[in-house]
C-alpha positions as CSV (number, residue, x, y, z in Angstrom):
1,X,-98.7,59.5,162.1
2,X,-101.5,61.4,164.1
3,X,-101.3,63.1,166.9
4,X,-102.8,65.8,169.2
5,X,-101.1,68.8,170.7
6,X,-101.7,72.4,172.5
7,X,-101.5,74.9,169.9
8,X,-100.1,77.8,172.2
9,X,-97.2,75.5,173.5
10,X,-96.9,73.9,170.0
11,X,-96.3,78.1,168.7
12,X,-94.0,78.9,171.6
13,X,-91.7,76.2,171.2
14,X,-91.4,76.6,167.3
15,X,-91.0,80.3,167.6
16,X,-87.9,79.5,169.8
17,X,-86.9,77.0,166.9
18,X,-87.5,79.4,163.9
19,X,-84.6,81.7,164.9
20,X,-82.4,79.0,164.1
21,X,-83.9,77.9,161.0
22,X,-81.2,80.4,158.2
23,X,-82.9,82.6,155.6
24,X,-81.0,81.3,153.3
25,X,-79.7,77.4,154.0
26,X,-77.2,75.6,152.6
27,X,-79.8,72.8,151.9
28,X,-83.3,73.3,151.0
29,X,-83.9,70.9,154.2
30,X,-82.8,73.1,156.8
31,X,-85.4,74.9,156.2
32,X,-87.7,73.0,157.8
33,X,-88.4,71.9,161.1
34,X,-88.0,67.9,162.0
35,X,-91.0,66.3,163.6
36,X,-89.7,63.1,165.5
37,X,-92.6,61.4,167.5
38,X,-92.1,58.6,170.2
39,X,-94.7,56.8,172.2
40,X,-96.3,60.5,173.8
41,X,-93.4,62.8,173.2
42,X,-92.8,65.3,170.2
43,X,-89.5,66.3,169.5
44,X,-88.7,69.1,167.2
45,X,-85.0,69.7,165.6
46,X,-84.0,73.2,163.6
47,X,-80.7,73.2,162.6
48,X,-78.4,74.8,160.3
49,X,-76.0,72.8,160.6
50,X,-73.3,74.2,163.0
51,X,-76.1,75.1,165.7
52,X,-79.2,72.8,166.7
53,X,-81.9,73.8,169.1
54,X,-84.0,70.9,170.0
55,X,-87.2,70.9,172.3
56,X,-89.7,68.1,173.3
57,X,-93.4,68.3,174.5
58,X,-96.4,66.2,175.2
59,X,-98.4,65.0,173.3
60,X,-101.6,62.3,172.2
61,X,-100.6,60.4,170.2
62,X,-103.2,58.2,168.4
63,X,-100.6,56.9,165.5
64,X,-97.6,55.2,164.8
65,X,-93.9,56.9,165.7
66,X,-92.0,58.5,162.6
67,X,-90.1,61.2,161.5
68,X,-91.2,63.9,159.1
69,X,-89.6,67.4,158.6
70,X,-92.5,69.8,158.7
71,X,-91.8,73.7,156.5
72,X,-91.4,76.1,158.9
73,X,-92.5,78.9,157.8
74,X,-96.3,78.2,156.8
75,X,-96.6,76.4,160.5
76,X,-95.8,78.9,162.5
77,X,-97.3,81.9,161.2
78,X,-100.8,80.0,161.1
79,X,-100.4,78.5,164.9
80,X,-99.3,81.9,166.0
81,X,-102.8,83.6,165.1
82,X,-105.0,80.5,167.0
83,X,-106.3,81.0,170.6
84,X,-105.7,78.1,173.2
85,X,-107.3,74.9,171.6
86,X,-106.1,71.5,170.8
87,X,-104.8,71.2,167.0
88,X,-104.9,67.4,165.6
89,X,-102.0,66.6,162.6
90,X,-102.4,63.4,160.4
91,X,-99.6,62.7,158.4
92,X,-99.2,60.2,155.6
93,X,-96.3,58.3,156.0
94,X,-95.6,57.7,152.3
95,X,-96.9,60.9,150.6
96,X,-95.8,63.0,153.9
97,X,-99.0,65.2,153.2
98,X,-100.2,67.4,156.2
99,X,-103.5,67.9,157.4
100,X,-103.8,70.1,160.6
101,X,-107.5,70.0,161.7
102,X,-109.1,72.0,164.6
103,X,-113.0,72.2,165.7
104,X,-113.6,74.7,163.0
105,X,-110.5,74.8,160.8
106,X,-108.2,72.4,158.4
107,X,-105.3,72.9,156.5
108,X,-103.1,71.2,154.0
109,X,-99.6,71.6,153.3
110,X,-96.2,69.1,152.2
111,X,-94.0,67.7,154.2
112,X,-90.4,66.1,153.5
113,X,-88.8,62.8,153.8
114,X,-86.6,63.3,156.7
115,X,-84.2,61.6,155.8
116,X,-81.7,64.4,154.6
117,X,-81.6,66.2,158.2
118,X,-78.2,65.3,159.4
119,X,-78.3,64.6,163.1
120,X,-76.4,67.1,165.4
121,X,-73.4,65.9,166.7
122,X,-72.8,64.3,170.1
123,X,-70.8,64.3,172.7
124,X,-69.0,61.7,174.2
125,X,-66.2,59.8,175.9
126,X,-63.8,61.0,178.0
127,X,-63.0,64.4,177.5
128,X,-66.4,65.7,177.9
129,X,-66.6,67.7,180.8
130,X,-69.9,69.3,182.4
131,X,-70.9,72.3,185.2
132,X,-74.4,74.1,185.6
133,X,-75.0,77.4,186.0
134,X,-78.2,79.5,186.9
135,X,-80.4,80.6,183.9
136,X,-80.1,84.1,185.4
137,X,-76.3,83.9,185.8
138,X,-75.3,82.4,182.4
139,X,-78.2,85.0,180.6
140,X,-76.5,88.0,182.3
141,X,-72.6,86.9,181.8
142,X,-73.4,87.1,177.7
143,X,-75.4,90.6,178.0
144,X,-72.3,91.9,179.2
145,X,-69.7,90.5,177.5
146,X,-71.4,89.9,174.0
147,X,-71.5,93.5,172.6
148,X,-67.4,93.4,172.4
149,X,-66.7,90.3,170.5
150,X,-64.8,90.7,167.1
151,X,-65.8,90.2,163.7
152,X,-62.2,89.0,162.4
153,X,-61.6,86.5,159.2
154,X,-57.8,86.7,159.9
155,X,-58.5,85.5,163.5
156,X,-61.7,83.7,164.0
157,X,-60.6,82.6,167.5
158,X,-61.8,86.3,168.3
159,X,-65.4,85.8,167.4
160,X,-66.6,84.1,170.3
161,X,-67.3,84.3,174.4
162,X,-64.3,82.6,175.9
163,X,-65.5,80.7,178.8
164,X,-62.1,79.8,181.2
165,X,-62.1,78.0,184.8
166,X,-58.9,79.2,186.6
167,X,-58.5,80.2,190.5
168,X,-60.7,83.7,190.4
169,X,-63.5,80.9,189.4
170,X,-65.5,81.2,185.8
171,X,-64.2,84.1,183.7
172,X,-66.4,84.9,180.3
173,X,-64.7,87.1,178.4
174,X,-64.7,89.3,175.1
175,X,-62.6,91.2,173.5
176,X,-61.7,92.9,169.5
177,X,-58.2,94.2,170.4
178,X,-59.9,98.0,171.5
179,X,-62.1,96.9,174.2
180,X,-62.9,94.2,176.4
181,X,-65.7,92.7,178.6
182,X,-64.8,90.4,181.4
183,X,-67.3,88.6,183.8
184,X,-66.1,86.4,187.0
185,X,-67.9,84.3,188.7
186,X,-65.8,83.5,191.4
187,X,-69.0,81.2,193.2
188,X,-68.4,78.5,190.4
189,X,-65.5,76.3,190.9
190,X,-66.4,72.8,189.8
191,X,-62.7,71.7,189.8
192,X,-62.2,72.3,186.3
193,X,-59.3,73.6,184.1
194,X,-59.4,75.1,180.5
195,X,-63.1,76.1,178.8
196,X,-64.0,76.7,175.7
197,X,-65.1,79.8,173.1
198,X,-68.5,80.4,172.5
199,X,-69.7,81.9,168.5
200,X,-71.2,85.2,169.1
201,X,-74.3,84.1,166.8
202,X,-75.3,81.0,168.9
203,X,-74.8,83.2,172.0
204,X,-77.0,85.6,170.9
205,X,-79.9,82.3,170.2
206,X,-79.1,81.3,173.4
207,X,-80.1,84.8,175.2
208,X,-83.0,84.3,173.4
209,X,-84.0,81.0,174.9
210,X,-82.8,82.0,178.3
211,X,-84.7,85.3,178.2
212,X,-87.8,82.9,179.0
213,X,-86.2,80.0,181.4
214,X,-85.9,79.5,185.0
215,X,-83.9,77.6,187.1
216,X,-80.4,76.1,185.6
217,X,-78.6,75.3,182.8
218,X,-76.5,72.0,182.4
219,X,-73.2,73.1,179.9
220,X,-71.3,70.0,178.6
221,X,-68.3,70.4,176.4
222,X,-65.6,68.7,174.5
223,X,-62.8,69.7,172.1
224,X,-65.4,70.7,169.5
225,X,-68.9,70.8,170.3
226,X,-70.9,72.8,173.7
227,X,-74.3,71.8,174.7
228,X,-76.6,73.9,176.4
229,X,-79.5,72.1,178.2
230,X,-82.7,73.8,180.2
231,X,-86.1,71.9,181.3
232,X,-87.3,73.0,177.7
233,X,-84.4,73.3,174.9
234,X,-81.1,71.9,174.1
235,X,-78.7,73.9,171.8
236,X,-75.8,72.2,170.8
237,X,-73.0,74.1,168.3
238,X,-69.9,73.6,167.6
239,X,-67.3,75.6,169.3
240,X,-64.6,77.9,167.7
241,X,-61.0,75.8,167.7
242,X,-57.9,77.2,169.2
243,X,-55.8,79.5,172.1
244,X,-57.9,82.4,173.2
245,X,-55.3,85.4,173.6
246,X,-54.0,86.0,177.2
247,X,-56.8,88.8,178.1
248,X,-55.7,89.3,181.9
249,X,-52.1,90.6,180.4
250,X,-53.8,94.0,179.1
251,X,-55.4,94.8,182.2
252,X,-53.6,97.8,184.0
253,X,-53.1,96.4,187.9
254,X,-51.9,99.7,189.1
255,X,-53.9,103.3,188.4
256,X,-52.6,107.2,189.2
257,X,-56.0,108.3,188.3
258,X,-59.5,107.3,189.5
259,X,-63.3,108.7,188.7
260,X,-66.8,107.5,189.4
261,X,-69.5,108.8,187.3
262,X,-72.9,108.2,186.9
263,X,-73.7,105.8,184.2
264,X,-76.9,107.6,183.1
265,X,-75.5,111.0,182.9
266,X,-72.3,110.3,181.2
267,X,-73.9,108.1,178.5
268,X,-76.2,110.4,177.5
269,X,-73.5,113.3,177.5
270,X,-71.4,110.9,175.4
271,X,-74.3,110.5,173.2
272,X,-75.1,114.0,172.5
273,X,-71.8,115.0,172.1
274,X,-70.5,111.7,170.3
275,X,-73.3,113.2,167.0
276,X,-70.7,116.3,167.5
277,X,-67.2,114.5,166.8
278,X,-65.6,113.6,163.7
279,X,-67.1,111.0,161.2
280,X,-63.7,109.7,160.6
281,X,-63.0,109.3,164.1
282,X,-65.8,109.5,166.1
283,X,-63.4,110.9,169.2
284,X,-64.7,112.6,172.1
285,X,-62.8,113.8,174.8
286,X,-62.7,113.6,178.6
287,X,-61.1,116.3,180.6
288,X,-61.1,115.0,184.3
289,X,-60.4,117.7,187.1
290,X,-61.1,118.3,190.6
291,X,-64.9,117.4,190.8
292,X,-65.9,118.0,187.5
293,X,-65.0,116.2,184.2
294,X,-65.5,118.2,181.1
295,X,-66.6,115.8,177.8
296,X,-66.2,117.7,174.3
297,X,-66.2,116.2,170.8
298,X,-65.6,118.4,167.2
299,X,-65.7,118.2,163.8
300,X,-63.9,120.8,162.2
301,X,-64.9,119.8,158.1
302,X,-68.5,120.3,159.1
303,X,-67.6,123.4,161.7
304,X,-70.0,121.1,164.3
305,X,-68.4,120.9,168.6
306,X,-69.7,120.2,171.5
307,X,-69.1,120.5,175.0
308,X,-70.6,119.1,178.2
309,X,-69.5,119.8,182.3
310,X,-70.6,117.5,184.8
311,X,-69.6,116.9,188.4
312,X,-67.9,113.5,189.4
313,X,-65.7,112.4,192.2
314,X,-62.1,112.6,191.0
315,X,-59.0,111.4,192.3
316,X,-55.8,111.7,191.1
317,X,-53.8,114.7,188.8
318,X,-55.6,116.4,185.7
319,X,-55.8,114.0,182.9
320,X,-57.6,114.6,179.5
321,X,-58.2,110.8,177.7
322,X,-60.0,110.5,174.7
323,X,-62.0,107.1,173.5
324,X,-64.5,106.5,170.1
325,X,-67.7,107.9,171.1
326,X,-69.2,104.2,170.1
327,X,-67.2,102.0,172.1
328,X,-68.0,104.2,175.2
329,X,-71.4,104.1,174.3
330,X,-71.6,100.2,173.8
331,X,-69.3,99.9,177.4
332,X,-71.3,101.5,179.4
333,X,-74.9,100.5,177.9
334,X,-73.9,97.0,179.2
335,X,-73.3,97.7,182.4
336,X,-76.3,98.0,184.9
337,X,-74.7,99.6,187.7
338,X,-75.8,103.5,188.8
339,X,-72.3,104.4,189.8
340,X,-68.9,103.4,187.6
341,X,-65.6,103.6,188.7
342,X,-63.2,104.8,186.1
343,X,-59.8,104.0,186.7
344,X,-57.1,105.7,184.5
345,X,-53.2,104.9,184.4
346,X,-52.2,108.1,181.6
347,X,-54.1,108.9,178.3
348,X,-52.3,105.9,175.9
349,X,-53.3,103.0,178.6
350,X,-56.1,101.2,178.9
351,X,-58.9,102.7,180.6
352,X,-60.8,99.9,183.2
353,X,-64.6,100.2,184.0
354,X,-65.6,98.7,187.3
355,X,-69.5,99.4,188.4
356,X,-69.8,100.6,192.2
357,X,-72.9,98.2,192.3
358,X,-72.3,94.7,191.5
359,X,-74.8,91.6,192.2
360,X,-73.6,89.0,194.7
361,X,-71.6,86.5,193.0
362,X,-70.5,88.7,189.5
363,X,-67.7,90.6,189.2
364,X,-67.8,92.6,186.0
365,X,-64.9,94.6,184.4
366,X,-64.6,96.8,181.1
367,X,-62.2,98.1,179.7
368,X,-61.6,100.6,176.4
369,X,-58.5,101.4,174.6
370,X,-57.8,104.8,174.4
371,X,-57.5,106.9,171.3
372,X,-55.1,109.4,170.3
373,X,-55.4,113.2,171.0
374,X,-54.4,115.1,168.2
C-alpha cells in the first residue's frame, strides 16, 4: 500500500478519532486506528467497541487497496507538529512496517494485521428509522441537557439523553431523580413515534465532533444501535435498552409563585455563597420577597455564613426554598438566556427554570428538586 495525503487534514481528522480510541482497551487492537484504503479514498475506524467514529478523505493513491491498523498514538503526535505539506506512507503488506516520508523527513514504525478490528455494527431492515437535524440544533440540545444525566448501576436506563418524538415535536431530555433538563424542538416532526436513549459518554464525543461541523446531521436508529452522520464523520454506538421514566409527570403545571432573575448575578451569588454552606449538604437558601430575594448559605461546624440581597421581579407570597448549591450552579450554567423565570409551587415541589430569552425553534426547561429546610 502507498499512498499520499495532506498532513493537516490527515491530523485533524485523527485528532477527532483519538478521543475514541480508550486509555485502557479491552484489546490491545483498539488501540489503534484502522487504515482501510479504496481506489482514492482513506477511511479511518477508532473504536472501542460500543462506539465507532469513522471518517473518510482523499487521497493518491499510488498502491494497491488494504487494510492495516496504524498505532495511534505515535501518528498523531508526530503529524500534529508538521506544517501544511504532503506526507507519503508505504506500507508492506506482509510485514505491515510503516514508513511515512516527507521532502525532508522519514519515519518508521509497526503496524498490525487488521484483522482483529471487529467491524461496528449496522443497521438495517425494517425497524430502522431516520430524521436530520441541524449541527447547531442537535450540538446545543446535548449542552443543555447533558450536565443532568445520572451515573446509576441500579438503573442504567438513567445514563443517557432520551430522545422522544411525541405531539410537542422532539423532546431530549435528562434527568438523576433531583434535577432535570428538557429541550423541545417543536419545528421537527418527521411523523415518528418512540426514540431512543443516548450514553452520556458518546454524547459528550459527539459535541466534540459537532463543535467543528456545519450544516446537518442524518440520525438513524433501531432497537439497539444510533448513527450519527455529518459530511466528515459517522459515529455509531449502541444505545441504552429499555423504558425511559415518564419525565413530563414531575413537572409542576400550576405555580403560586413566580421570579425572574438574572442568570449572571444569581450564579455568581450562588457561587460565593454556595463555598459558605455545609459540606455535608451543600444547601443554600432563597428567601423570595417583594422585589428582592435574599440567598444565604451556613456552616455552623466551621462557624462559616453568608448572605447576599439582590433585586428581582417577584410575584406571588413570601416563600423561602432551598436547593444544593451545585445543582443550581450546574442549572443555570447551561442555560444561555440573560433573564430566567423561576417558577415556584411551595418549598417541597419542584422548582421549574424557563429562560425569558429562548432561540427560535428551542424550548428549554429546567428544573431542580428542592431540599429540605432544617
Amino acid at each position: 500500500m502507498q499512498f499520499k495525503v495532506s498532513s493537516t487534514l490527515l491530523c485533524e481528522r485523527l485528532q477527532a478519532a483519538a478521543k475514541f480510541i480508550p486509555a485502557k482497551p479491552s484489546l490491545s487492537i483498539y488501540g489503534y486506528y484502522l487504515f482501510s484504503i479504496s481506489g482514492n479514498q482513506l477511511t479511518i475506524t477508532a473504536s472501542d467497541a460500543d462506539t465507532t467514529l469513522i471518517t473518510v478523505l482523499d487521497i493518491e493513491n499510488s498502491g494497491s487497496d488494504g487494510r492495516v491498523a496504524m498505532q495511534s498514538k505515535v501518528l498523531t503526535e508526530v503529524l500534529k507538529e508538521f506544517s501544511e505539506q504532503q506526507v507519503e506512507f508505504n506500507i508492506d503488506d506482509n510485514t505491515y512496517n510503516v514508513i511515512m516520508t516527507t521532502e525532508s523527513s522519514k519515519y518508521n514504525f509497526m503496524g498490525q494485521n487488521a484483522a482483529d478490528f471487529m467491524e461496528p455494527s449496522q443497521i438495517g431492515g425494517d425497524n430502522v428509522k431516520a430524521f436530520t437535524l441541524s449541527v447547531s440544533l442537535l450540538n446545543d440540545a446535548i449542552a443543555k441537557t447533558s450536565y443532568a444525566v445520572a451515573f446509576d448501576e441500579i438503573r442504567p436506563i438513567m445514563n443517557g439523553l432520551c430522545f422522544k418524538f411525541d405531539d410537542e415535536g422532539l423532546n431530549v431530555v435528562a434527568t438523576d431523580g433531583h434535577r432535570l433538563a428538557k429541550v423541545t424542538l417543536p419545528n421537527e416532526k418527521p411523523g415518528l413515534q418512540g426514540g431512543f436513549i443516548f450514553p452520556q459518554k458518546p454524547a459528550n464525543l459527539l459535541r466534540g465532533i459537532l463543535a467543528k461541523e456545519v450544516g446537518s446531521v442524518e440520525i438513524m436508529y433501531d432497537e439497539k444501535s444510533i448513527v450519527f452522520t455529518t459530511a466528515a464523520y459517522k459515529m455509531i454506538c449502541r444505545q441504552i435498552e429499555g423504558n425511559y421514566p415518564n419525565y413530563n409527570a414531575v413537572i409542576p403545571q400550576n405555580f403560586n409563585n413566580s421570579a425572574i432573575v438574572n442568570r449572571e448575578s444569581i450564579l455568581s451569588i450562588a457561587r460565593r455563597v454556595g463555598v459558605c454552606s455545609d459540606q455535608g449538604t451543600n444547601l443554600i437558601k432563597l428567601k423570595f420577597t417583594s422585589g428582592n430575594v435574599c440567598v444565604s448559605g451556613q456552616d455552623i461546624d466551621f462557624a462559616v455564613a453568608g448572605t447576599e440581597n439582590f433585586k428581582c421581579s417577584f410575584e406571588g407570597s413570601d416563600i423561602e426554598i432551598g436547593f444544593k448549591a451545585s445543582i443550581l450552579i450546574d442549572l443555570l450554567s447551561s442555560l444561555d438566556s440573560d433573564d430566567v423565570e423561576m417558577k415556584m409551587v411551595d418549598q417541597a415541589r419542584p422548582a421549574v427554570f424557563v429562560p425569558i430569552q429562548q432561540k427560535e425553534g428551542v424550548s428549554v426547561l429546567s428544573l431542580a428538586m428542592p431540599m429540605m429546610i432544617p
